[in-house]
N, C-alpha and C positions, 0 to 999 in steps of 0.2 A: 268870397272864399269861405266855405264852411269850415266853421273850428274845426272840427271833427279830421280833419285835412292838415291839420298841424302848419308850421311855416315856410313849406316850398310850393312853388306853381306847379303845374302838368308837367313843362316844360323841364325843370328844374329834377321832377321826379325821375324823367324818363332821363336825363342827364347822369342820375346817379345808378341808374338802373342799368345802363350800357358799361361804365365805371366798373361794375363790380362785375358782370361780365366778363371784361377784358381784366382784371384782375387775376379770376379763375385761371383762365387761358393761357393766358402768360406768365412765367413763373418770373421771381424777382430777380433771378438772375439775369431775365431777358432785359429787362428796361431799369431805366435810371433809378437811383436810392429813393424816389419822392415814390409813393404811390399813386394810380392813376388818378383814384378818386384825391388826392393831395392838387394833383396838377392841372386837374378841373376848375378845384376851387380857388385856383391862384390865378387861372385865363379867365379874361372879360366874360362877360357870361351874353351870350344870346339878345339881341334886340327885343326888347317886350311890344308894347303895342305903342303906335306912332313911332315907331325906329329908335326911341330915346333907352338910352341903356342905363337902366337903375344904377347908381352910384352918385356918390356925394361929389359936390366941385372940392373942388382943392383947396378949399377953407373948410370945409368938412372936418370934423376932431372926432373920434370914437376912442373910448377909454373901456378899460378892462379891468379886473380884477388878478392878482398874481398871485399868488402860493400862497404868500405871505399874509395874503389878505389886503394888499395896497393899491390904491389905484393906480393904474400902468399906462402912458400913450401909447398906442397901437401905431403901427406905420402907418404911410396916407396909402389910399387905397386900400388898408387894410390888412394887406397881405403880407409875407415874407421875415415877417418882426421874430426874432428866436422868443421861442414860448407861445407867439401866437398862434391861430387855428385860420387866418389868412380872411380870403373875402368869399363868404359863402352867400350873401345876396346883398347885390346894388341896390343905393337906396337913392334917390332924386332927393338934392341936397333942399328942392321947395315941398317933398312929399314931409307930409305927419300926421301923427292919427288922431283922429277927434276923439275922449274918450268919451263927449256928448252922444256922439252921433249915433241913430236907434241901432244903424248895421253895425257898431262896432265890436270887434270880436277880441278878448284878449290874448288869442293865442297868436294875433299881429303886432304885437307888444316883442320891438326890440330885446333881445335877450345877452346875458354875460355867462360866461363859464365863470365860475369861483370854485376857483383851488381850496379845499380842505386839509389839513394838515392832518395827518395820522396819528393821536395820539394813545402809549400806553398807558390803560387803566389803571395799573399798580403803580406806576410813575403819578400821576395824578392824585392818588390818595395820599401816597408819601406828601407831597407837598401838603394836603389838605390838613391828614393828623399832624403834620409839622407846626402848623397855624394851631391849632387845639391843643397841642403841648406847651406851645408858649406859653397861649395865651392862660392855661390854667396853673404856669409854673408862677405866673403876676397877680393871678387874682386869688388860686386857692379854692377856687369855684368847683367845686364834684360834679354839682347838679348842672351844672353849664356842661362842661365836659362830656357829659354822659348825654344831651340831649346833642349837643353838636356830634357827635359820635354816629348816633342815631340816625340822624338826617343825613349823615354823609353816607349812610349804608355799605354794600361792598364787606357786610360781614365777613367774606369769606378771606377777608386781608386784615381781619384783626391781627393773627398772628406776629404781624411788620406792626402795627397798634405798640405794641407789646414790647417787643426789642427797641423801637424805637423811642418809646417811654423812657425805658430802663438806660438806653443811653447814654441820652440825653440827660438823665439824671447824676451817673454815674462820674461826670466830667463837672460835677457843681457842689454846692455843699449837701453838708445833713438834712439843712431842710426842704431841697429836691428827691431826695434819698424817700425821706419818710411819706412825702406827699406821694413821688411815686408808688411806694407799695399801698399805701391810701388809697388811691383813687384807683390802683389792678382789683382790690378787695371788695368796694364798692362797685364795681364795673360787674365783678363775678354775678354770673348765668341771667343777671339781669337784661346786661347788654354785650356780654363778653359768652361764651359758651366754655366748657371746663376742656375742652379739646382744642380750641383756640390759644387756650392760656399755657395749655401740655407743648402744644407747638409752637408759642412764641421763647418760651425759656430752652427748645432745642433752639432755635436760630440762635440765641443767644449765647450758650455754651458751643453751639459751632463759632460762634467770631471771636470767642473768647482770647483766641492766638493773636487776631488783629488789634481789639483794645488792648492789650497786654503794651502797645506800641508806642499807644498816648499818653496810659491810665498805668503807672506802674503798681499801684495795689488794684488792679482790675480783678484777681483773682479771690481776693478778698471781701471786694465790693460784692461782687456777684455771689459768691456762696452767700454773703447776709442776704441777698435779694431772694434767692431760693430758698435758705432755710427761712427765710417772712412768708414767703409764701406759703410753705408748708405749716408752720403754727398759724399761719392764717387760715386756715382749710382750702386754699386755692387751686392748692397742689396736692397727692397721692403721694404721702413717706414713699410708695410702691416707685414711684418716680426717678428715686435717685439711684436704686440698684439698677434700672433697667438703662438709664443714661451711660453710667460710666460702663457698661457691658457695649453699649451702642458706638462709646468714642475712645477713640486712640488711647492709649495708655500713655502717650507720650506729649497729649495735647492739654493746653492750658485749661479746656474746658473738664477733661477729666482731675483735674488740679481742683477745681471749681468746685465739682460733685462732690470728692474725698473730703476736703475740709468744709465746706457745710455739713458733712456729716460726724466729723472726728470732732471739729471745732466748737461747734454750735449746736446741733441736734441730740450727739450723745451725752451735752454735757447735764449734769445734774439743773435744775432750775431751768432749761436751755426755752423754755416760752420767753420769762419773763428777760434773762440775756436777751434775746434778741428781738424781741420787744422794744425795748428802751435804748436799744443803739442808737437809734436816728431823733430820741424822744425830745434830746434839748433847743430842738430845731422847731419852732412852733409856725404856724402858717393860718390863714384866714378862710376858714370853709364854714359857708352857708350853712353847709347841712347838722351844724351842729358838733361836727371836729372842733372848731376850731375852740369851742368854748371849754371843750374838755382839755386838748393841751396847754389852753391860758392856765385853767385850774389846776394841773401838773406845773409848768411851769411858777406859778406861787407857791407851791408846795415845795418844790427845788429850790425858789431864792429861798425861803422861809430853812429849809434844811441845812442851807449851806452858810446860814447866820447865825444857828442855833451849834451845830457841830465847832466852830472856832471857839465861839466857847466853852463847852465840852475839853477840847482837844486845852484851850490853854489851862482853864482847871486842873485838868489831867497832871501836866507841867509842872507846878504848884503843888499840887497835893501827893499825885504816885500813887492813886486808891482807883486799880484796873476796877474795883465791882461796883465802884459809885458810877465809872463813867458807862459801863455795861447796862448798868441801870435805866443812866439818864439817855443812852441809844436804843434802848427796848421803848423808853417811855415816847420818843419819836415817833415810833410805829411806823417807819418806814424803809424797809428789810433791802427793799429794789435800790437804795442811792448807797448799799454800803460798799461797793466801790468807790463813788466820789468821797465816801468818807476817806478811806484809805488815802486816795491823791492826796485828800486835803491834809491828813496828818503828818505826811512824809514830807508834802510841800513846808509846812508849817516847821519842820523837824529839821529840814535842810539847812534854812537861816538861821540856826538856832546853835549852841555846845554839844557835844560829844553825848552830853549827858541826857539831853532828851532824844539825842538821834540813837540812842541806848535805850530809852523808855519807850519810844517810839514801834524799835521789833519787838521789845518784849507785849506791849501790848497788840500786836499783829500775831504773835505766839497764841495768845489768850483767846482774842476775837475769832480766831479761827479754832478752835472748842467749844467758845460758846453761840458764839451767832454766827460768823464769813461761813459759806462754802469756798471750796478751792479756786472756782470759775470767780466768785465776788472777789479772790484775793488779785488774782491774774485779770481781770479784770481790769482792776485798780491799778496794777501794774502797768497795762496796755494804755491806759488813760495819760500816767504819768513820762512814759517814754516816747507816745505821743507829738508832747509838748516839752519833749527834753532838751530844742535847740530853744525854747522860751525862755525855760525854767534857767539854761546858761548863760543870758543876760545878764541877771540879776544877782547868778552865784557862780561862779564860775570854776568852780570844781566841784561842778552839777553832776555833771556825767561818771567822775569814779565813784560818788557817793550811793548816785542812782542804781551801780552796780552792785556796790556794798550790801545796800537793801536787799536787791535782789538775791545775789548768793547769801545773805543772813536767812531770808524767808527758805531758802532749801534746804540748809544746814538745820532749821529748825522745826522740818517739816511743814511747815505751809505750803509751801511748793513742791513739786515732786521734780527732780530734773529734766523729765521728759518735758513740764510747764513751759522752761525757756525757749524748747524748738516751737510752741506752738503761738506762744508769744510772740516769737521775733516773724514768724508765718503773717502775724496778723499787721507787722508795721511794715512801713512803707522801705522797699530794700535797698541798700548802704545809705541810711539815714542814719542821725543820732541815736534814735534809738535802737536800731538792730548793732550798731556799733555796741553800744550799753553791754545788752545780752551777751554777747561776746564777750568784753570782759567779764562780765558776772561768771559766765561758764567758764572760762580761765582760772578764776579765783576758788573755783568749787569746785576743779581738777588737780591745784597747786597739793606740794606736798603741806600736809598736816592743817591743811586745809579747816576741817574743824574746829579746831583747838582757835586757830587766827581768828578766823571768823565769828568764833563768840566774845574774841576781846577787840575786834574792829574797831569799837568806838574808844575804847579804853579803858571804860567802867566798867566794862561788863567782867561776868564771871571768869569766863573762861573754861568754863568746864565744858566736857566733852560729853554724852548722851548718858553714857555706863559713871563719869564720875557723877554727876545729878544724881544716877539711881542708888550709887554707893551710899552719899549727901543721906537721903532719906532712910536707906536703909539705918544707917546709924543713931539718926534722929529716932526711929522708932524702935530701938533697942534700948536707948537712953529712957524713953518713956516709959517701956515695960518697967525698968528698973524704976526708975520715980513714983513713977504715976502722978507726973503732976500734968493735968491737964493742959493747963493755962501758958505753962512751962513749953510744952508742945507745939501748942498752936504759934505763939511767940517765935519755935526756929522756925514752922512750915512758913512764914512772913518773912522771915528774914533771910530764906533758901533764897527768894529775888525769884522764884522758875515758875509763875503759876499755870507756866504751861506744861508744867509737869507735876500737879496738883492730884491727876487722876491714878498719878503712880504713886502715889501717896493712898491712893483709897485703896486702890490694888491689894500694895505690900501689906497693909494695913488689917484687909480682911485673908490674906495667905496665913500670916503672923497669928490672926487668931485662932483657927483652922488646924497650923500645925501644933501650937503650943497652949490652947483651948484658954484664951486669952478674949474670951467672948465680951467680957461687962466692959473693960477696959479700952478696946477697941472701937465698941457701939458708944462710950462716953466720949472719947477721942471725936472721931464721925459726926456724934451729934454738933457737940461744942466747935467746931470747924463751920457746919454748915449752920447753926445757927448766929454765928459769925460775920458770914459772909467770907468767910478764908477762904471755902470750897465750896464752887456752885453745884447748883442741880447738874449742871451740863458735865461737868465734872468729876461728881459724882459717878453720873450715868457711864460714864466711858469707862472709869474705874472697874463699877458692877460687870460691865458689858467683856472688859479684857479678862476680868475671872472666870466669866460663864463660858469665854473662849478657850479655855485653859482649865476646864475642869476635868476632862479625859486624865488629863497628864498629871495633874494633883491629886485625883482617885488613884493612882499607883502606889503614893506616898504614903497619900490618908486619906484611910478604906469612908469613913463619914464624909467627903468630902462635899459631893452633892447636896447631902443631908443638911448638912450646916451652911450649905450659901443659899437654901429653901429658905433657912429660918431669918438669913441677912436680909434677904430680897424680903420678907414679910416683913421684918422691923423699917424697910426703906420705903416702902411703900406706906407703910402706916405714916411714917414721920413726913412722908414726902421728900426722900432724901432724891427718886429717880423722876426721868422722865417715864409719861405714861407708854408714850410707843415703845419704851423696854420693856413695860411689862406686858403691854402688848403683842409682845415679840415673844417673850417667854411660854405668854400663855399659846400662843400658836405651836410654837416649838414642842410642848406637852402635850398638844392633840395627835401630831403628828408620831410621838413619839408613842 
């Protein structure tokens, strides 16, 4: 039999050729469910030559292949078995093929159907990136990651890449957090494309309703993941107008957009905040990460050794510009958060009396070094770990709030700070519990007043008696002129975060009553001191420059004479340079 002829005889052709025939012919309604060509293959088939009709004796076995891929016995004779395709040629249970033999042909080579299972493509890859997320959540590996990536190809399914990263991340700690936006960053246009990465953060703000289910700060997690992206260049700021336009106003993913942008993005400092969210979480990568977050992390133990002592100095002594000092000499602006936890921490186990020195120097630090995000921050850190911190002390939590409404009533905080605070912790935990009370206590009647004597040492003064305080103090002075005498009450007011309203009044007083020498000896001797800082100063200069309009009405020199202040502070070094850098813009413009 020539190949070319495939595996039926003449005989066997012309069999199937009458088959389909009568197939034509007769519709299925005419004859039984089997088809004809079915019921061919299931009848004895034709006597070959010498009468002996191919087929195996009844010891004969034929096996098959199933769906499944497993070997299956077929009935005897072949035929009839569900699933099989019956007996399509008798074989002589003594016939076999030599595959010596010169005539032999392999298209006389016994053959099996094997069932293929259907599988889908996107189903496939999830399982594959499933394997490469583990396996880089254990090792820390980028450059593994990225070559396995590679090879598994199917670009066009990074986007699933991407959500499924993010995840899986989101369900573990910090230091899944941070690797994952590590290795989206590292992944960028190399092996990721920036349309890829636009499209994995929409699937992911689409499911943002279903994590919400497992992940109770799912809404949280995610806006950091988005605004990392976007201080990482990964993402288009353009991004997140065009998302929350795109998704329901009523879904968690639009929840998602708004606070990476309210929270995180618009906040002053908002790189280095979200930056160092996931920072304490250190992990093992090849590529040279991994050495960098060891050398951060030393930098952080080393910080958080050096600050306890700081903070108990502080305790001991009560001298805010020694320890402003010895935090500048630190050089390390990004951990004054964890200073904050640490101090409050530290203040908690402690009397009245340092949990009183405690706000007042969180009054201070936020004039001279905290922005507001570093203070809230700090805050978020500590309510955090509010059910911790209750172990240990166990009237954790009203204290915790104390702070809280202290740092609003004293402007560190703005009230709006608490909704966005409690946004960021975990909801009906300890700590949004916290916030709550705080915002109770800073709605109570007379509120103010309580709140400054919460610890019991404190003043108690209200914002306008403070300013009265100073006013007086500097009337006293006029009449003395004793320098020494002066600086002596501005130390002993206890407020130096109201230090700048002392420069303020200070330069009004000379202005109206042309108290110039008196004033600039005051000033000097303060800041040469250390009573009043630069920064304090600066804010001083800065509320008169804002309020010159309205003091030009009283007194016509007014301008004139806060020229000649600004040139004496400048020379002495009493301001910061970006006021006068700010001045001198102000001048061109004008």
């Amino acid at each position: 039999m020539a190949s070319n002829e495939g595996f039926l005889t003449d005989e066997q052709r012309e069999m199937m050729k009458v088959a389909t025939e009568n197939a034509v012919n007769n519709p299925p309604a005419q004859r039984p469910h089997s088809s004809l060509l079915s019921e061919h293959m299931h009848k004895p088939s034709a006597t070959a030559a010498g009468g002996k009709a191919y087929g195996g004796g009844s010891n004969a076995v034929k096996h098959r292949r199933s769906h499944a891929g497993k070997s299956v016995r077929a009935k005897k004779d072949g035929c009839g078995g569900k699933g099989t395709w019956g007996k399509l040629i008798d074989i002589d249970a003594d016939y076999h093929i030599d595959r010596n033999d010169p005539n032999y042909d392999s298209g006389e080579e016994p053959f099996e159907l094997v069932g293929a299972t259907v599988s889908d493509p996107l189903d496939d890859y999830k399982k594959a990136v499933a394997s490469i997320i583990n396996e880089y959540f254990s090792t820390g590996d980028v450059d593994v990651a990225a070559a396995d990536l590679i090879e598994l190809g199917s670009s066009e399914y990074h986007p699933y890449f991407i959500k499924r990263l993010v995840s899986v991340s989101m369900d573990r700690h910090d230091k899944e957090k941070e690797m994952a936006s590590v290795l989206l960053s590292s992944l960028y246009t190399d092996v990721i494309n920036p349309s890829h990465i636009r499209d994995g953060f929409v699937l992911l703000l689409e499911s943002a309703d279903d994590f919400v289910v497992d992940i109770p700060d799912a809404v949280n997690v995610l806006a950091l993941f988005l605004a990392r992206a976007v201080v990482d260049d990964i993402l288009p700021p353009a991004f997140l107008p065009r998302a929350s336009k795109a998704l329901p106003v009523s879904s968690k993913g639009y929840q998602v957009v708004q606070t990476a942008e309210k929270s995180y993005l618009s906040a002053a400092h908002h790189a280095e905040l979200v930056e160092r969210r996931w920072l304490d979480a250190s992990f093992s990568d090849p590529s040279g990460e991994s050495g960098r977050q060891e050398m951060e992390d030393e930098k952080l133990k080393r910080f958080k050794e050096e600050v306890v002592t700081i903070i108990h100095e502080y305790f001991n002594s009560d001298d805010i510009p020694e320890l402003i000092r010895s935090l500048e000499d630190l050089g390390a602006p990004e951990y004054n958060p964890i200073f904050l936890k640490k101090l409050v921490t530290l203040a908690l186990d402690r009397k009245n009396r340092e949990k009183e020195m405690a706000s007042v120097l969180l009054s201070s630090l936020h004039i001279e070094m905290f922005t507001t995000e570093d203070v809230a921050d700090g805050f978020v850190m500590l309510l955090e770990s509010a059910e911790d911190t209750a172990l240990d002390i166990l009237d954790a939590s009203n204290e915790l709030a104390l702070f809280l409404a202290r740092a609003v009533i004293d402007d560190v905080l703005a009230p709006y700070s608490l909704e966005e605070i409690s946004s960021r912790l975990v909801p009906n935990s300890s700590g949004t519990e916290t916030v709550k009370m705080a915002r109770s206590l800073i709605f109570a009647r007379h509120a103010g007043e309580r709140l400054l004597r919460c610890w019991g040492g404190g003043t108690g003064w209200a914002v306008e008696d403070a300013k009265d305080k100073i006013l007086n103090l500097l009337e006293e002075y006029e009449s003395s002129g004793l320098v020494s005498e002066a600086c002596k009450c501005i130390h002993e007011l206890g407020m130096p975060f109201f230090n700048h309203e002392v420069v303020k009044k200070a330069l009004v007083m000379a202005m109206e009553k042309k108290k110039d020498k008196i004033v600039v000896e005051l000033l000097q001797e303060s800041f040469g001191e250390g009573l009043i800082t630069i920064n304090q100063m600066t804010k001083g200069f800065t509320r008169v420059k804002d309020g010159l309009e309205d003091l030009a009405l009283d007194i016509p020199n007014a301008k004139e004479k806060f020229s000649e202040y600004v040139e004496h502070a400048k020379k002495n070094g009493w301001v910061s340079s970006s006021f006068v850098t700010s001045l001198t813009e102000d001048a061109k413009l004008g």
